[in-house]
Backbone as a ProteinNet text record, in pm:
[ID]
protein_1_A
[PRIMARY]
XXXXXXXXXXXXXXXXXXXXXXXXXXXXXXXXXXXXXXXXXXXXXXXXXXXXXXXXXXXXXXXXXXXXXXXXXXXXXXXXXXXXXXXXXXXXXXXXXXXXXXXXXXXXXXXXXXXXXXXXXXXXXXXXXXXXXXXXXXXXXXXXXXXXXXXXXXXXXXXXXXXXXXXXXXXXXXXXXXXXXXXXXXXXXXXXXXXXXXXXXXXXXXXXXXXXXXXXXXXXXXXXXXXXXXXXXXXXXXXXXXXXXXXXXXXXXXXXXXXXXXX
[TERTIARY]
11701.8	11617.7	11573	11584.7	11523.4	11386.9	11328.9	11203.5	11158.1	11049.8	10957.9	10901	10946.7	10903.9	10745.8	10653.8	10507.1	10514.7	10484	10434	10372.1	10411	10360	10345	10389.8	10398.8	10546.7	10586.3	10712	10690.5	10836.7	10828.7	10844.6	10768.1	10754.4	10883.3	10924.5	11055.1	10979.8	11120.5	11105.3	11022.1	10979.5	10944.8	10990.2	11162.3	11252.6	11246.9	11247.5	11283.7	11146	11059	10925.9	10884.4	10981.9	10934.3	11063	11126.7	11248.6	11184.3	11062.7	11073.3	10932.6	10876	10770.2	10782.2	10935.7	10948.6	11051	11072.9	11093.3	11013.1	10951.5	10820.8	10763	10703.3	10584.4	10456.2	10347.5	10270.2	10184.2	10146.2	10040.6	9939.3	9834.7	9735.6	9682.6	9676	9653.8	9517.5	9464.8	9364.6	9394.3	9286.6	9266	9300.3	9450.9	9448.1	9555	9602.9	9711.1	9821.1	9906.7	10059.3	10185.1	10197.5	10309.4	10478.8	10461.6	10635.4	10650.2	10731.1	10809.6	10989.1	11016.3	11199.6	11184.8	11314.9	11421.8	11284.6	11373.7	11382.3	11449.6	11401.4	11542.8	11472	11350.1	11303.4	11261.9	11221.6	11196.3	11198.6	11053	11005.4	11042.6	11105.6	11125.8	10972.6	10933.3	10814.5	10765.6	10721.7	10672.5	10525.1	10417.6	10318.9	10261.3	10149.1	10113.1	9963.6	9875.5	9763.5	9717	9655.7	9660.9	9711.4	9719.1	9821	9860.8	9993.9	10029.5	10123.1	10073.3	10138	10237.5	10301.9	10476.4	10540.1	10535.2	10555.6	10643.5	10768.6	10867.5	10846.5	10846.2	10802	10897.8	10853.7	10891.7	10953.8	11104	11154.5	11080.3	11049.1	11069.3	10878.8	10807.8	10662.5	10605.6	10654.7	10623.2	10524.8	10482.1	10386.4	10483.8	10337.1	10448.4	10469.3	10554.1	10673.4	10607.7	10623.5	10613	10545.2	10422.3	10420	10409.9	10420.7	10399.6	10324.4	10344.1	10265.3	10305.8	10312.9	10359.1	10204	10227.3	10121.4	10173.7	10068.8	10097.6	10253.1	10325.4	10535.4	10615.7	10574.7	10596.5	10724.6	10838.1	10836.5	10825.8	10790.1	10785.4	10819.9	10832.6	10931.9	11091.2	11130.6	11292.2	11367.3	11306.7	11370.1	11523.8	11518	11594.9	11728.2	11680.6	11789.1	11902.2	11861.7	11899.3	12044.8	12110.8	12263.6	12284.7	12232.9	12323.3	12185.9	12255.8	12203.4	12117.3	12009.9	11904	11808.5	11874.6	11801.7	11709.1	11625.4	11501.8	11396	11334.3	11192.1	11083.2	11038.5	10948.8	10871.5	10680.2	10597.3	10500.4	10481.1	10415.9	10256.6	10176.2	10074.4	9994.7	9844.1	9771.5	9698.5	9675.3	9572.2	9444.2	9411.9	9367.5	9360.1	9306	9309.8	9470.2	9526.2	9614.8	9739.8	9767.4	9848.8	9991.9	10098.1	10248	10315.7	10433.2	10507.2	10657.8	10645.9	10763.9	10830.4	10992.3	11114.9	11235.2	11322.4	11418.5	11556	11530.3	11659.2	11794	11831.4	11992.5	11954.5	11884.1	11867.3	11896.3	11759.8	11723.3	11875.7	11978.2	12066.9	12186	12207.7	12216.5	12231.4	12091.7	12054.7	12062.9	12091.3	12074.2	12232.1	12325.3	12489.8	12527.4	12391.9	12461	12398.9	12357.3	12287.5	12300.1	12382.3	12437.3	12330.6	12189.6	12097.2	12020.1	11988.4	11917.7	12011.3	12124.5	12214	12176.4	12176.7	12194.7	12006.7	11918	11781.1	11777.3	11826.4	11799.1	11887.9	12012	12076.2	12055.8	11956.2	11893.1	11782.9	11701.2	11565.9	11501.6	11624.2	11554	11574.3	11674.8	11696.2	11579.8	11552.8	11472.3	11274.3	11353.8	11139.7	11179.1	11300.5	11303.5	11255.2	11309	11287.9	11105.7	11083.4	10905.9	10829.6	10893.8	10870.1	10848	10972.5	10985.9	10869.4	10855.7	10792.2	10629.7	10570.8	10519.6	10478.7	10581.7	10565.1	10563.6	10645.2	10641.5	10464.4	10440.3	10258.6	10194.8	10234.1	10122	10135.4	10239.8	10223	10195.2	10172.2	10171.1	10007.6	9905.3	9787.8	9663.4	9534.9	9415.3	9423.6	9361	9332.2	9281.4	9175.1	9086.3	9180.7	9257.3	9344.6	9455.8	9500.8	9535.2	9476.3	9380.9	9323.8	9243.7	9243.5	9184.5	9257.4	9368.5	9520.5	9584.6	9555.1	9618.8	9534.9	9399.2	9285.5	9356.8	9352.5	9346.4	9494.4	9585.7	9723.3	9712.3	9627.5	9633.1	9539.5	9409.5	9387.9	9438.9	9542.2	9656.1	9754.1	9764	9859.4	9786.7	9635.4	9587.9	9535.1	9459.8	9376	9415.7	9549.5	9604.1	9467	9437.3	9328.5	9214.1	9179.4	9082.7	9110.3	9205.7	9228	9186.8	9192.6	9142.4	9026.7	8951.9	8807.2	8847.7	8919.7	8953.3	8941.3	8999.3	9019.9	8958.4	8838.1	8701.7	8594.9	8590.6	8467.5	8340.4	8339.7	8189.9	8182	8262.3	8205.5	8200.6	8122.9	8067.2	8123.3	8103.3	8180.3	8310.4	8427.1	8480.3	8488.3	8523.7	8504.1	8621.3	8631.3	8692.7	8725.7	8776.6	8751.7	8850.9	8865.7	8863.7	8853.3	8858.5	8785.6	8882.7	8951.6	9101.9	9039.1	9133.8	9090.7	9126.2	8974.5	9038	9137.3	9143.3	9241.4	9417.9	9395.8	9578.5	9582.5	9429.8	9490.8	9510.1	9447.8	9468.7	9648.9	9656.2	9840	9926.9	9882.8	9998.1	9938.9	9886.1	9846.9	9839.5	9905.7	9922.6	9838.5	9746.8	9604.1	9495.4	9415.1	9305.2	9234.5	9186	9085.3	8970.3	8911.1	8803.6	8806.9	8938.6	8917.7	8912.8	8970.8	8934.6	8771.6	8730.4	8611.1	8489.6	8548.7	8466.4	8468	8577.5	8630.8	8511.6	8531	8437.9	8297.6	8266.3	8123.9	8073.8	8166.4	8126.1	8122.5	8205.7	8207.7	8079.4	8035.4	7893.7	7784.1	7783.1	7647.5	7670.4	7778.8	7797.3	7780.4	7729.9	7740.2	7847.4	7970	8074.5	8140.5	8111.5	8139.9	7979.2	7992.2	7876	7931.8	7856.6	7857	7745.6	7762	7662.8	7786.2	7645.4	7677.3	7857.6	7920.8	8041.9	8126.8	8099.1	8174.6	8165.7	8323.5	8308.4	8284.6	8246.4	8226.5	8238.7	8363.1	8379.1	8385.6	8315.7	8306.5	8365.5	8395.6	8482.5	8556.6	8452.2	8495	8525.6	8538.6	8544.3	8714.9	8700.6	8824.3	8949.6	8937.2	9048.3	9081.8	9046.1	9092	9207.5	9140.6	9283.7	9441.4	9424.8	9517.2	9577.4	9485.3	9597.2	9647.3	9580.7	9682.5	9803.9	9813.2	9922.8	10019.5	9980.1	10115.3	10216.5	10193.5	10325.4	10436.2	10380.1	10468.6	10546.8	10455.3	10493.5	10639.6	10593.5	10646.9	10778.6	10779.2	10913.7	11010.8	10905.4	10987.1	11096.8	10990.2	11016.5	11149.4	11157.2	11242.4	11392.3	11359	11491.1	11546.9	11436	11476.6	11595.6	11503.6	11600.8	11760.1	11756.4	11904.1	11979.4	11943.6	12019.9	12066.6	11957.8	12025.5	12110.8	12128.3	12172.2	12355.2	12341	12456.9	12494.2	12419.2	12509.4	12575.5	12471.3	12556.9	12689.6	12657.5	12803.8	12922.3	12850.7	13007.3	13046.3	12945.2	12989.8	13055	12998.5	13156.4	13252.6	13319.2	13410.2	13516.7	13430.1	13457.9	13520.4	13461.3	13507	13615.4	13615.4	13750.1	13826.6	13826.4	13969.6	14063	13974	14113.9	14170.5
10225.2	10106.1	10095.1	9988	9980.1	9979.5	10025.6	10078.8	9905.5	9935.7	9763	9728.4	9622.8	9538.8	9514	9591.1	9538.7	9518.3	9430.7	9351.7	9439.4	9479.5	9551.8	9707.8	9731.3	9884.3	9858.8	10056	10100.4	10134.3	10142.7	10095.5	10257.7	10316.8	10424.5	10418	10606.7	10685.4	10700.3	10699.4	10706.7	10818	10837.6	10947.2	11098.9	11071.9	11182.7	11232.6	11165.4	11162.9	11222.6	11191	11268.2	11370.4	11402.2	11562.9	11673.5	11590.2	11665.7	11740.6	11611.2	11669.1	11695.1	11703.9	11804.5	11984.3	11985.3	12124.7	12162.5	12089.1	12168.1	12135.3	12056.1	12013.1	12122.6	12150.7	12205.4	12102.6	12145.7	12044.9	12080.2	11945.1	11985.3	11877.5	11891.2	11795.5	11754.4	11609.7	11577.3	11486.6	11497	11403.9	11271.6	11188	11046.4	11032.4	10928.3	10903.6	11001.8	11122.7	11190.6	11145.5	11194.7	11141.3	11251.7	11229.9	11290.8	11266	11187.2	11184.9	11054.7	11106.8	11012.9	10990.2	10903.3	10926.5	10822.9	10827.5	10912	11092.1	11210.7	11341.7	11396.4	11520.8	11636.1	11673.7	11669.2	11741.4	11579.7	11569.1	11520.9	11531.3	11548.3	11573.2	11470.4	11464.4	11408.3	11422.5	11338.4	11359.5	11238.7	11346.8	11224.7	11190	11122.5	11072.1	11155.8	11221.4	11236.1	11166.6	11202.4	11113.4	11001.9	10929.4	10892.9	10742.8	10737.3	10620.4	10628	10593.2	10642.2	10483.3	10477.9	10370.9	10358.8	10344.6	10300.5	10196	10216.4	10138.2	10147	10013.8	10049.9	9948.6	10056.1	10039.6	9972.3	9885	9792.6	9942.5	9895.9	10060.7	10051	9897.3	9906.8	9926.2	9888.4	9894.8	10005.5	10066.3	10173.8	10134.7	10007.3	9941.6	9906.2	9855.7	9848.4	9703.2	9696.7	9522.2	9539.2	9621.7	9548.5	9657.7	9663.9	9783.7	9798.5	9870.2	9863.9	9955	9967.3	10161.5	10201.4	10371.9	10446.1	10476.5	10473.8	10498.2	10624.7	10681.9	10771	10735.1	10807.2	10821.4	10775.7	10723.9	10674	10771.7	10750.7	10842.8	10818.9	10852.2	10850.6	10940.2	10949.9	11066.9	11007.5	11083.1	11082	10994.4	10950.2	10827.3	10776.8	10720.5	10586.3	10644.5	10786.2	10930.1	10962.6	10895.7	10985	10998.9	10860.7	10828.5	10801.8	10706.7	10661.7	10699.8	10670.4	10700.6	10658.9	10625.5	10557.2	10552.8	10495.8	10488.9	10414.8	10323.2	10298	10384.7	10300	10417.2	10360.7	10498.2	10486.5	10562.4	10515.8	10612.4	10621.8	10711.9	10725.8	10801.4	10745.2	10841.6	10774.9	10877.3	10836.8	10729.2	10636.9	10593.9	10576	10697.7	10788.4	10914.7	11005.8	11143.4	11120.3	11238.8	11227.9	11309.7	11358.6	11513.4	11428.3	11513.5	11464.8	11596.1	11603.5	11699.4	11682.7	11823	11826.5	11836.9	11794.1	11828.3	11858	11963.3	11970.4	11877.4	11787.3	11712.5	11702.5	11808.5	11883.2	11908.9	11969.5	12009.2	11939.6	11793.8	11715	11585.3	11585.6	11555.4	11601.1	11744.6	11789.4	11816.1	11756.9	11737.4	11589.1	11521.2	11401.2	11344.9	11491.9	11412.7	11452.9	11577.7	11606.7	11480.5	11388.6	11285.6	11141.9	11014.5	10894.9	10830.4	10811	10753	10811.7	10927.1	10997.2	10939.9	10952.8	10897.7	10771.3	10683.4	10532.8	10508.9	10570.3	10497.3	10634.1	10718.6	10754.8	10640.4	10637.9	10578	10418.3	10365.5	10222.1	10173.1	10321.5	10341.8	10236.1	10298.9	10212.5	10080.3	10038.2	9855.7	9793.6	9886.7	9826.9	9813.2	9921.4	9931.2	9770.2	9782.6	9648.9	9501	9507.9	9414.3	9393.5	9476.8	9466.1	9465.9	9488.7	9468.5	9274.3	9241	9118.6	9021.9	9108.1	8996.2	9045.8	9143.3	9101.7	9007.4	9020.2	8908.9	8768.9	8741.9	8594	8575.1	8640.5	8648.8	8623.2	8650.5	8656.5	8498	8443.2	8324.2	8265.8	8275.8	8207	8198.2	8247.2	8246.2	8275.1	8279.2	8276.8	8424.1	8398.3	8611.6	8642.6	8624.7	8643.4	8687.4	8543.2	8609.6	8740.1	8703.1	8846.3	8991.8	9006.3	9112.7	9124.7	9060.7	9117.8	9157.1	9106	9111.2	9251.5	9331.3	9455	9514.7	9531.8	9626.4	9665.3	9558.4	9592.9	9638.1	9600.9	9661.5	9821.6	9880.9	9993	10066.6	9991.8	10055.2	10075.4	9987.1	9988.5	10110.8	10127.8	10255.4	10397	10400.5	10529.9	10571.1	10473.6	10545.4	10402.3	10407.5	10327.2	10300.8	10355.2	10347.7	10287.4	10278.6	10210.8	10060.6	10027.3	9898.5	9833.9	9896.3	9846.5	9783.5	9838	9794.1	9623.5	9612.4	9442.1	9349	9397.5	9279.6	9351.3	9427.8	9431.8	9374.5	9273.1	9111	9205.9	9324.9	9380.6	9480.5	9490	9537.9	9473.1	9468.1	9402.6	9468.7	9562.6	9635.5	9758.4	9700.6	9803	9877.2	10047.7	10102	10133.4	10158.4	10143.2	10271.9	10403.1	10495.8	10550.9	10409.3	10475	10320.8	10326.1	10258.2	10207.6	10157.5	10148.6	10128.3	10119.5	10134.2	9936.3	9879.2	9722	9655.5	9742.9	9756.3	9751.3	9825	9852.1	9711.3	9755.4	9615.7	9513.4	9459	9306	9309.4	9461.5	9411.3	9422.3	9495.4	9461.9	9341.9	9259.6	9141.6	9005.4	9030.7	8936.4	8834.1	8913.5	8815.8	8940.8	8840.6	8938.6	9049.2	9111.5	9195.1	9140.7	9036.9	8986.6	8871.8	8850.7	8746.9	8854.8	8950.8	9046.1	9089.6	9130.1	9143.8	9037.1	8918.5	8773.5	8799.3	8816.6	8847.5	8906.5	9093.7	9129.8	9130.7	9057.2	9001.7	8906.1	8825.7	8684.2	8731	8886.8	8932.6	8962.8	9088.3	9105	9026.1	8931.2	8773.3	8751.5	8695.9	8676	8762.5	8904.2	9061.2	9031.3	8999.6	9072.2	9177	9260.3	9372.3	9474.2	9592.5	9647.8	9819.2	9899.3	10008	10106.5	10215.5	10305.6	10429.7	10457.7	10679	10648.3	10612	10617.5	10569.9	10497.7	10426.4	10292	10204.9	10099.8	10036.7	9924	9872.6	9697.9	9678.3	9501.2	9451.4	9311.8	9247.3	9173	9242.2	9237.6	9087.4	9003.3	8831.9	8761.7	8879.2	8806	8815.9	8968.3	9004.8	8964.7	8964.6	8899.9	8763.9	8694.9	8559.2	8583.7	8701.4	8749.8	8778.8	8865.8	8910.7	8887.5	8720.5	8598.7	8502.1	8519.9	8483.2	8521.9	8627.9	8780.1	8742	8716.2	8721.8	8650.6	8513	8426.6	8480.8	8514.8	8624.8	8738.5	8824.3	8943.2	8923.2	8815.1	8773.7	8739.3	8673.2	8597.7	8701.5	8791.4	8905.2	9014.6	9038	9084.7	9015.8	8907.8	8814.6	8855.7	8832.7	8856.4	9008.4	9091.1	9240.9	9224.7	9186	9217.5	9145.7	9019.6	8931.2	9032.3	9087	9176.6	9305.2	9356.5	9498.2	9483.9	9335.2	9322.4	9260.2	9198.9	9187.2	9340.7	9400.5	9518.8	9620	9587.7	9647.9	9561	9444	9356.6	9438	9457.5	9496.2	9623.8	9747	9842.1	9848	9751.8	9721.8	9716.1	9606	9558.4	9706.2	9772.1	9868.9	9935.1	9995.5	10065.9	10074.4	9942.5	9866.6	9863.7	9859.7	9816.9	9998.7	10086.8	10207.4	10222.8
12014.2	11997.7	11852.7	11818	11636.9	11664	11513.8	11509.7	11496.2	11536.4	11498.9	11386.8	11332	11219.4	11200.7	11110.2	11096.6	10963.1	10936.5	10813.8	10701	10531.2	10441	10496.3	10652.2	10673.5	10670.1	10683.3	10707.3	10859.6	10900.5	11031.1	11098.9	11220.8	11236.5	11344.2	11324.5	11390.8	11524.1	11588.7	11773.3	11784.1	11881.5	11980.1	11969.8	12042.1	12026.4	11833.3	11735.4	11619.1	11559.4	11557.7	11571	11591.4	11729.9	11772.4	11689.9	11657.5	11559.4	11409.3	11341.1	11259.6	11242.7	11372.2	11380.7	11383.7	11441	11490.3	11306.7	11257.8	11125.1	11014.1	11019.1	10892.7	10857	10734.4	10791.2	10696.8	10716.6	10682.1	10539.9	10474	10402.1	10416.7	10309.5	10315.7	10157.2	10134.2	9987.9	10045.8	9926.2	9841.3	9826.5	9816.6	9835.6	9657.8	9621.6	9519.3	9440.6	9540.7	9497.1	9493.4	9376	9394	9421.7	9523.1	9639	9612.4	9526.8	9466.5	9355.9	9306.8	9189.5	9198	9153.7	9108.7	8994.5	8937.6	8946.4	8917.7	8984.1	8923.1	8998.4	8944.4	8997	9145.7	9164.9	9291.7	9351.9	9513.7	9561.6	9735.5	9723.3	9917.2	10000.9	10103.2	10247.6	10325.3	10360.7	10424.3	10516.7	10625.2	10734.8	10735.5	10697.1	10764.1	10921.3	10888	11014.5	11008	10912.2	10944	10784.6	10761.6	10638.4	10613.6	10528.1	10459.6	10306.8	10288.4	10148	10060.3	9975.9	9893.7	9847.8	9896.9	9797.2	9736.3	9591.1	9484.3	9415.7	9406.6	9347.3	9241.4	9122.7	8965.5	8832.5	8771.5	8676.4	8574.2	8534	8479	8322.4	8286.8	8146.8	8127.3	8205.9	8190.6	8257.8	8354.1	8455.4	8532.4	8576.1	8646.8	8770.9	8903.1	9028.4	9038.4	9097.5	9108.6	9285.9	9352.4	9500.4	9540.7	9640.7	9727.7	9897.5	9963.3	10107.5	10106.9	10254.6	10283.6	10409.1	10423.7	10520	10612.1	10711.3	10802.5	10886	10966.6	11076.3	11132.1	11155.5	11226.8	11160.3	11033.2	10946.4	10790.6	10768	10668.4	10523.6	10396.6	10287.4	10143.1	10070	9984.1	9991.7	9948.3	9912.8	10051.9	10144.8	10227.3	10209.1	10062.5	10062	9986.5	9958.1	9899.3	10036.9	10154.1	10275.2	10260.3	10258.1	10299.9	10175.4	10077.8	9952.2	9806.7	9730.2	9582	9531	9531.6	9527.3	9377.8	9291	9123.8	9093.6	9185.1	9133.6	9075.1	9000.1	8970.2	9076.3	9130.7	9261	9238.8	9288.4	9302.8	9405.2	9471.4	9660.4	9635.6	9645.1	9626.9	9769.1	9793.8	9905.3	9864.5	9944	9968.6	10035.9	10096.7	10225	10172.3	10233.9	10294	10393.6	10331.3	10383.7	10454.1	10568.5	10576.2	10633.9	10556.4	10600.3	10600.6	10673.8	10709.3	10627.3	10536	10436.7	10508.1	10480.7	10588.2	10479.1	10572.3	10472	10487.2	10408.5	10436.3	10473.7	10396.4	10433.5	10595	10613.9	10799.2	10853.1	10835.4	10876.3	10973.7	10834.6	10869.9	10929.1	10929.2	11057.4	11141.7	11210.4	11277.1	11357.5	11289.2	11320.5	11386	11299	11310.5	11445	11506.2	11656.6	11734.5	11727.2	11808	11780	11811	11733.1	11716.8	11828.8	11791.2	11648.1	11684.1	11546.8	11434.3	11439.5	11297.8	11292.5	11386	11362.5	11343.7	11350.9	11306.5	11161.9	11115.6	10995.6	10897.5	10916.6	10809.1	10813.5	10922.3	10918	10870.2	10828.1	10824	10713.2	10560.6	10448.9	10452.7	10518.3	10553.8	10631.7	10710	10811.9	10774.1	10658.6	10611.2	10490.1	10461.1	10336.9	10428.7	10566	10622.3	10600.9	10657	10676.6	10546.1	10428.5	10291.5	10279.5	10310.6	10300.7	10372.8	10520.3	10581.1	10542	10511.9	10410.7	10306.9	10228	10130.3	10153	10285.5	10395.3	10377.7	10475.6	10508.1	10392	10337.5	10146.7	10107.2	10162.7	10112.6	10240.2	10347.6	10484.1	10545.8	10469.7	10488.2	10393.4	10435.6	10303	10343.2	10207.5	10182.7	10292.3	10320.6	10421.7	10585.7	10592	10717.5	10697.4	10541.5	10543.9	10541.1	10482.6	10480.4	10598.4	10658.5	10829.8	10909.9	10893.2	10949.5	10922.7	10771.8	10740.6	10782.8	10760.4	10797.9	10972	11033.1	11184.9	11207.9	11139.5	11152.6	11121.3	11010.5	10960.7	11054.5	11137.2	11221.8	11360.4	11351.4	11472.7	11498.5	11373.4	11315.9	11326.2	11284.3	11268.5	11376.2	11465.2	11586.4	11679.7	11699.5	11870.2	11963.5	11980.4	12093	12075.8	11926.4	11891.6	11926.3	11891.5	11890.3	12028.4	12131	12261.6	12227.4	12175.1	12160.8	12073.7	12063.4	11965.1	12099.7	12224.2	12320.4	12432.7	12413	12498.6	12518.2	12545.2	12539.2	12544.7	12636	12598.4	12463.5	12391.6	12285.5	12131.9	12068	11996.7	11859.4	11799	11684.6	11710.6	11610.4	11581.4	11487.1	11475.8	11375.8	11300.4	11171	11098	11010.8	11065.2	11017.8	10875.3	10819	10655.1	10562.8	10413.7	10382.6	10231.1	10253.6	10160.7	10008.6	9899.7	9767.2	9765.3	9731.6	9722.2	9575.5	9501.9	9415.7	9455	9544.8	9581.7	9673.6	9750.8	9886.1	9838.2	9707.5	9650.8	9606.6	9522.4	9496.1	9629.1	9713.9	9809.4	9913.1	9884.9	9960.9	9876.4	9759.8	9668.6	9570.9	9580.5	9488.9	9388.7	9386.4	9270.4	9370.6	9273.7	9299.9	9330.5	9256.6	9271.8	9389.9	9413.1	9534.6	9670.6	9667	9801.5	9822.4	9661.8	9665.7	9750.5	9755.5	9741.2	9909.5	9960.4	10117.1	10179.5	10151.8	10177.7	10157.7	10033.7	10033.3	10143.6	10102.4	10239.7	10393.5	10439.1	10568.7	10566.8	10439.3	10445.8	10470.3	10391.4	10429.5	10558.9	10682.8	10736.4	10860.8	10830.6	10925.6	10981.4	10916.7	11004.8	11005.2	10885.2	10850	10772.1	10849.7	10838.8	10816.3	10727.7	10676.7	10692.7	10795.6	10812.2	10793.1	10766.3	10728.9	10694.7	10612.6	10546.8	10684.3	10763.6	10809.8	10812.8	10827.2	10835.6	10960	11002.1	11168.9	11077.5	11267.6	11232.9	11328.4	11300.7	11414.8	11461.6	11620.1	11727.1	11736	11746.8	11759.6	11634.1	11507.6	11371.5	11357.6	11411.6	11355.3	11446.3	11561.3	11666.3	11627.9	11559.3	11479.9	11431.5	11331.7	11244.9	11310.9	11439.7	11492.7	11583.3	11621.8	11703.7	11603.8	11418	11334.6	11334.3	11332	11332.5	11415.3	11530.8	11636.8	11628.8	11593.3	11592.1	11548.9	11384.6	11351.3	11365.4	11427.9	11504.2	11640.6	11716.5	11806.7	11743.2	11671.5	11601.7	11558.9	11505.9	11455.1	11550.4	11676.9	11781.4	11858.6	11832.4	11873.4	11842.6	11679.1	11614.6	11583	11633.5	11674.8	11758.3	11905.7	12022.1	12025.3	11926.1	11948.2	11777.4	11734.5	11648.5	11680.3	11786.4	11865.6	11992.8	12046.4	12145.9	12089	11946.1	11830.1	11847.7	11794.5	11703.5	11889.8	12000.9	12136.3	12144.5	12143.1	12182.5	12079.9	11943.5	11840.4	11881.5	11878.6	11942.7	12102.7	12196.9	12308.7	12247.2	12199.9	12123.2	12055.6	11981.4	11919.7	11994	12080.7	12238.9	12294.1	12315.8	12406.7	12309.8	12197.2	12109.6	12121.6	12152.4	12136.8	12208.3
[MASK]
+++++++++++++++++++++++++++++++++++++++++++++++++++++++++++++++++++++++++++++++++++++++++++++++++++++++++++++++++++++++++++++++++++++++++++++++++++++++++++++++++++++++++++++++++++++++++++++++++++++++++++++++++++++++++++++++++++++++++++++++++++++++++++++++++++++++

């Protein structure tokens, strides 16, 4: 099954694929603001996302500034990725944006591993196409709505990603705040959401006047009926996307019949 398309994230590995490279990872843990890889170089970590979120920015060669960024969330992978199957010479740089722990993997293994199993082959060597897709639609969204719907829209996506369960609380009519247990740098969120700094700033000011967003003891909390606006903005999209998932994997089954039958 292809992994699912979310908007400015990379799109997280199956289940089975998960527990693969849980059992050879091993783990570490970085700092909010650390940088976890570069290329071109000679070294470069494979690494999965286990809690956190990490920025990935692929960098202007002649200014060393970033041209586009996304981000890896929890099942998510990041590091040497796009190294997997072919040659990959951009200049790229991944750092946290979070507290953040990911699981080094050794790549050579990794693959493998992957060649005893056609699915494992067919979602590693699809992986970096498929995170470009969600790059893109991304950038769709950036022009498809006000800041405001976007950045309510990523917040709750990223808390979609980190604590699943929280999100229940979005379409619980009796509860009134959700919490928000981390607190992104509004610097990065303005470049990967396509506007100023000072207009994100303006965002969360106006949530503030408005109490829809509230801050105790270093957490964030949002409100419940503010933010579900955002994320029946979200769906059309999502849906559409979902759409053109299933009539592209149900393409690529028809070619592989085809394939089949022809020996």
């Amino acid at each position: 099954m292809a992994p699912e398309v979310i908007p400015w994230m990379s799109p997280c590995l199956s289940q089975s694929m998960s527990f693969v490279l849980a059992g050879i990872g091993h783990p570490m843990k970085f700092r909010r603001g650390d940088v976890i890889y570069t290329s071109p170089g000679l070294f470069g970590n494979l690494m999965y996302v286990r809690s956190g979120f990490v920025v990935k920015a692929l960098l202007d060669p002649v200014r060393d500034e970033p041209l586009l960024l996304s981000m890896a969330g929890p099942g998510a992978l990041c590091g040497n990725y796009e190294n997997l199957y072919v040659r990959d010479r951009m200049p790229r740089r991944h750092w946290c944006l979070t507290s953040t722990e990911v699981l080094v993997v050794n790549q050579e293994l990794l693959l493998k591993i992957a060649d005893q199993n056609p699915e494992w082959q067919h979602e590693l060597s699809g992986y970096s196409s498929v995170s470009s897709i969600c790059d893109r639609m991304g950038m769709f969204l950036n022009y498809s709505g006000t800041v405001e719907e976007r950045l309510g829209a990523l917040l709750l996506l990223m808390l979609h990603c980190e604590e699943p369960a929280a999100m229940a609380n979005l379409f619980s009519k009796g509860v009134e705040w959700v919490e928000l247990p981390f607190y992104p740098d509004k610097g990065t969120i303005a470049r990967l959401l396509g506007c100023k700094f000072e207009t994100v700033s303006d965002v969360v000011r106006q949530w503030g006047s408005h109490d829809d967003i509230r801050r105790r003891s270093r957490r964030i909390w949002l409100r419940r009926r503010t933010f579900l606006k955002y994320w029946e903005w979200l769906m059309p999209f999502m849906q559409q996307s979902r759409a053109e998932e299933r009539a592209a994997e149900a393409l690529r089954q028809a070619r592989r019949r085809e394939e089949y039958d022809s020996f």
